[in-house]
C-alpha positions as CSV (number, residue, x, y, z in Angstrom):
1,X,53.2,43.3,50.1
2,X,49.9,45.1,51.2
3,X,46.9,46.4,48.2
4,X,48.0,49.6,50.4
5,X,51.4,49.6,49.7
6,X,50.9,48.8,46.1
7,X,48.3,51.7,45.6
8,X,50.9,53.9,47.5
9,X,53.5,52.8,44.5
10,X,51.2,52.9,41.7
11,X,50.2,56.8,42.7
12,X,54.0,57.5,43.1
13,X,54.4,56.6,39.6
14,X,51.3,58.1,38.1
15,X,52.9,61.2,40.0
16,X,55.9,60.8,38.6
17,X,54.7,60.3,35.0
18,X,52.5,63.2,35.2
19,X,55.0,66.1,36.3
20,X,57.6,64.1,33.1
21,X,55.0,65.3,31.0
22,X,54.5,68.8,32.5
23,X,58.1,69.3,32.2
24,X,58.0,67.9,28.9
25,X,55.0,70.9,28.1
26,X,57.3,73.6,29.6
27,X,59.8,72.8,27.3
28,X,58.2,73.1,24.5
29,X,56.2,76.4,25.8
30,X,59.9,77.5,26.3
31,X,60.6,76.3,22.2
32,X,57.4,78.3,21.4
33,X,59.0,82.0,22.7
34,X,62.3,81.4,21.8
35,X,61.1,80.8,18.0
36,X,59.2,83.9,18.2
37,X,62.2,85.8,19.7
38,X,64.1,84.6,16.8
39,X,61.7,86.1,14.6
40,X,61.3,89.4,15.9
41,X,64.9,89.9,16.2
42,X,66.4,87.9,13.3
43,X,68.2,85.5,15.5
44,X,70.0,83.1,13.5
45,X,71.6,82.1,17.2
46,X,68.5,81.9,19.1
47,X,66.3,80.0,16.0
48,X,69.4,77.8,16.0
49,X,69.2,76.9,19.8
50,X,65.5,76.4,19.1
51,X,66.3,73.3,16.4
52,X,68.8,72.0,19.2
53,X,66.4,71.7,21.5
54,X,64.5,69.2,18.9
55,X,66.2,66.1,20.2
56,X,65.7,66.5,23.8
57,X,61.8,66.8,23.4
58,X,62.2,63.9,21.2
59,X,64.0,62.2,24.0
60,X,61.7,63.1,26.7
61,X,58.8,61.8,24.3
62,X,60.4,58.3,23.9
63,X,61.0,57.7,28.1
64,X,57.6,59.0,29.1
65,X,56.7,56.7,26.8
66,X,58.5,53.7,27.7
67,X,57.3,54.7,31.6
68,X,53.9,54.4,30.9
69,X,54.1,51.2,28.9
70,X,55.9,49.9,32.2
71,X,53.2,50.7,34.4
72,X,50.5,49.1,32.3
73,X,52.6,45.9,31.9
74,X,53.1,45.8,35.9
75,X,50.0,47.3,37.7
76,X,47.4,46.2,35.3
77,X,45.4,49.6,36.1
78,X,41.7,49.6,35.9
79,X,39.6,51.5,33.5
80,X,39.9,55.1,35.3
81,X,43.5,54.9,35.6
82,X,43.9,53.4,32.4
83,X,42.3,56.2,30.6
84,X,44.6,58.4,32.6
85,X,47.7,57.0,31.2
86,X,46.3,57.0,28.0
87,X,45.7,61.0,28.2
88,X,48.9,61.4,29.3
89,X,50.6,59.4,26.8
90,X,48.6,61.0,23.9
91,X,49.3,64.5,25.4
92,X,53.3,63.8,25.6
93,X,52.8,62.9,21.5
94,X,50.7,66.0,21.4
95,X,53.5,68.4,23.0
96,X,56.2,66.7,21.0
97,X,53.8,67.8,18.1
98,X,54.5,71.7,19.6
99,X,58.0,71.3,19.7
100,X,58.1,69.9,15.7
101,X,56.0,73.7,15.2
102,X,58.5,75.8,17.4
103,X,61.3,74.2,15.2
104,X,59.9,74.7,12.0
105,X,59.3,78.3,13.3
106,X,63.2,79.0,13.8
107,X,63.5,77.0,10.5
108,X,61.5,79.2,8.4
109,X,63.1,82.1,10.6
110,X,66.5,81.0,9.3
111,X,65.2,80.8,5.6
112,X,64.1,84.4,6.1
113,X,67.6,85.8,7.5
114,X,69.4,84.0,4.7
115,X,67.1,85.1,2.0
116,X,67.2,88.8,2.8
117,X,63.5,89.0,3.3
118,X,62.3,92.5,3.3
119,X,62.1,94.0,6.6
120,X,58.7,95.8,6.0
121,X,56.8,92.4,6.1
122,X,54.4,92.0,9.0
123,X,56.5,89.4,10.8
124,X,55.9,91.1,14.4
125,X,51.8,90.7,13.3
126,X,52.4,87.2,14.6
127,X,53.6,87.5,17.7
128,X,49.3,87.8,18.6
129,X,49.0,84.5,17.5
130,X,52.0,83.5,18.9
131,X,50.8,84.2,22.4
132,X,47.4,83.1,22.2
133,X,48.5,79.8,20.7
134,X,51.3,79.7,23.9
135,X,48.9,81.0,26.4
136,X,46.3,78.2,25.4
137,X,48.7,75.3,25.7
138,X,49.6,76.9,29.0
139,X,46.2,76.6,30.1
140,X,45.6,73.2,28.8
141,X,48.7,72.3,31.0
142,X,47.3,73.5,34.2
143,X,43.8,72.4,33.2
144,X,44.9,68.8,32.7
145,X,47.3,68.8,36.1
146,X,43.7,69.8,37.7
147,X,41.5,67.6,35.6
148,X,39.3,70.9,35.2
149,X,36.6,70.3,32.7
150,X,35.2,73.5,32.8
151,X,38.9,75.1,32.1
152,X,39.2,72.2,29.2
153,X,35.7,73.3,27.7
154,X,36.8,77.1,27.6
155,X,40.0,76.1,25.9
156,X,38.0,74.5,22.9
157,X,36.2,77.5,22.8
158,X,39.7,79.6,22.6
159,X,40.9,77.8,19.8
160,X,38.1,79.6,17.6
161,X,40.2,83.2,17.8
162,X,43.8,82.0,17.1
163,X,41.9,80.9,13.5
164,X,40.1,84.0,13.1
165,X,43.8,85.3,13.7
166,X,45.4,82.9,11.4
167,X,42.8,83.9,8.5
168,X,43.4,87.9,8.7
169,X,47.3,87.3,8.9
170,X,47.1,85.3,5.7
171,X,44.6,87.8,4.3
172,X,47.4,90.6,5.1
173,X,50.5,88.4,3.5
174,X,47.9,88.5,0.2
175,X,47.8,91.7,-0.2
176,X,52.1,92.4,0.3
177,X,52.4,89.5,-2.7
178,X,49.8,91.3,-4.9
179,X,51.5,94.8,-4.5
180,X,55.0,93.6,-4.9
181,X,56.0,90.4,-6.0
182,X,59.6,90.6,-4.5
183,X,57.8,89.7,-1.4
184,X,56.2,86.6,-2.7
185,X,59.1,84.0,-1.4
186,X,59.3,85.6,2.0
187,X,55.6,85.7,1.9
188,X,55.2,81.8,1.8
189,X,57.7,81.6,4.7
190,X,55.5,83.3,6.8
191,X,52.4,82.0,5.6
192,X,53.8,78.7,7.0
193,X,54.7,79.9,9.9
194,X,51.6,81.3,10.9
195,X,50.1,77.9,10.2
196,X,52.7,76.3,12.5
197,X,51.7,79.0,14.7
198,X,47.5,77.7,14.3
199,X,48.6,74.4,15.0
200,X,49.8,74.7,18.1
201,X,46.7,76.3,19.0
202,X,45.3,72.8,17.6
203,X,47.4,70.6,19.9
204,X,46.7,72.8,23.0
205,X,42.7,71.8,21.7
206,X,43.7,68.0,21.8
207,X,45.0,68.3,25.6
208,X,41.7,69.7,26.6
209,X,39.7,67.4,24.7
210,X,41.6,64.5,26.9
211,X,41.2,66.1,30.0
212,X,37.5,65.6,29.2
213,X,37.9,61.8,28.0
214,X,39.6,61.5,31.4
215,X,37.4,62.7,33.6
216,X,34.0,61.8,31.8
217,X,35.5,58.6,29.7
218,X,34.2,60.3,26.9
219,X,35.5,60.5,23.6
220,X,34.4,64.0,22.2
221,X,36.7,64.3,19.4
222,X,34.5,65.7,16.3
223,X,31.9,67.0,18.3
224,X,29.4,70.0,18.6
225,X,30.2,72.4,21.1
226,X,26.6,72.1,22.4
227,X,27.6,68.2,22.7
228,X,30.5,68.9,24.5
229,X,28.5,71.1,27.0
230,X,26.2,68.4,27.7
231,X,28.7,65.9,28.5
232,X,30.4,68.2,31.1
233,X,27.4,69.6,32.8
């Protein structure tokens, strides 16, 4: 069999492996807005269908996986590629990460429903960080099928506003709790969800942060932003 025929296979696969994984991040994005349509409408259906969804991610985490330990065994890939499969593999662990948030998200939604939580709590407050959290992982997604550094390096600096968001939302559920206690319970629920909410935002950072390590076989986890900038330029 020809090195031409062989490097023909080994793309087909890498090919193959990547759109797994970009399927695997649309599901999750999918997890992500149907957990926040749960909340806003008090869906005990749709927060259900979100949890349900729990063990195909899982699924799809485990053969992705199992694909990319096959390749490694059989085409030996040099260091390029190798980081490639790397990336990918740590950004299918990453998105499963997403999908564990969307579910806890319906969970906590479900503890709200069945605890009566007072309707006059800023729930629908979220949905901001909601989309910025969903729009970044979105991003990361077509920034890593592009291997765009400069898309990845706008991304980490994206991540800094679904904090800032995180912090006045918890700043908010404070003062409900301190002017009626009833709220307290339903307060915590949300105060976790928010943070489910921030992590996603996190794991949307991680994505970009490989795309880098890809492309520049730099590790720049834990580093300044003026670092960062430096190794992209």
């Amino acid at each position: 069999m020809s090195e031409k025929h062989l490097s023909t296979q080994f793309d087909t696969e890498l090919n193959a492996v990547s759109t797994r994984m970009m399927e695997l991040g649309g599901l999750v994005e999918s997890q992500i807005h149907q957990a926040m349509y749960a909340l806003s409408r008090l869906s005990v259906e749709v927060a259900e269908q979100v949890t349900g969804t729990e063990v195909r991610v899982n699924a799809m985490e485990v053969e992705i996986d199992r694909e990319l330990s096959s390749i490694i065994a059989r085409r030996q890939p040099t260091a390029s590629d190798l980081r490639l499969l790397m990336a990918i593999s740590k950004a299918t662990a990453n998105l499963e990460r997403v999908g564990d948030e969307a579910e806890k998200i319906a969970r906590m939604v479900l503890s709200i429903i069945h605890n009566n939580a007072p309707r006059s709590l800023p729930s629908l407050e979220l949905r901001v960080a909601s989309d910025l959290a969903s729009g970044l992982l979105r991003k990361a997604l077509d920034a890593f099928a592009r291997l765009d550094t400069t898309a990845a390096l706008a991304i980490l600096k994206e991540d800094d506003l679904i904090d800032k968001e995180f912090d006045g939302f918890v700043r908010k559920l404070i003062t409900y709790m301190m002017e009626d206690p009833r709220t307290i319970s339903p307060s915590l629920d949300l105060l976790f969800l928010a943070k489910a909410i921030e992590r996603i935002g996190d794991h949307a950072k991680n994505i970009a942060e490989l795309i880098i390590y890809i492309v520049k076989g730099a590790d720049i986890r834990h580093t300044s932003m003026e670092k960062i900038e430096s190794v992209i330029q």
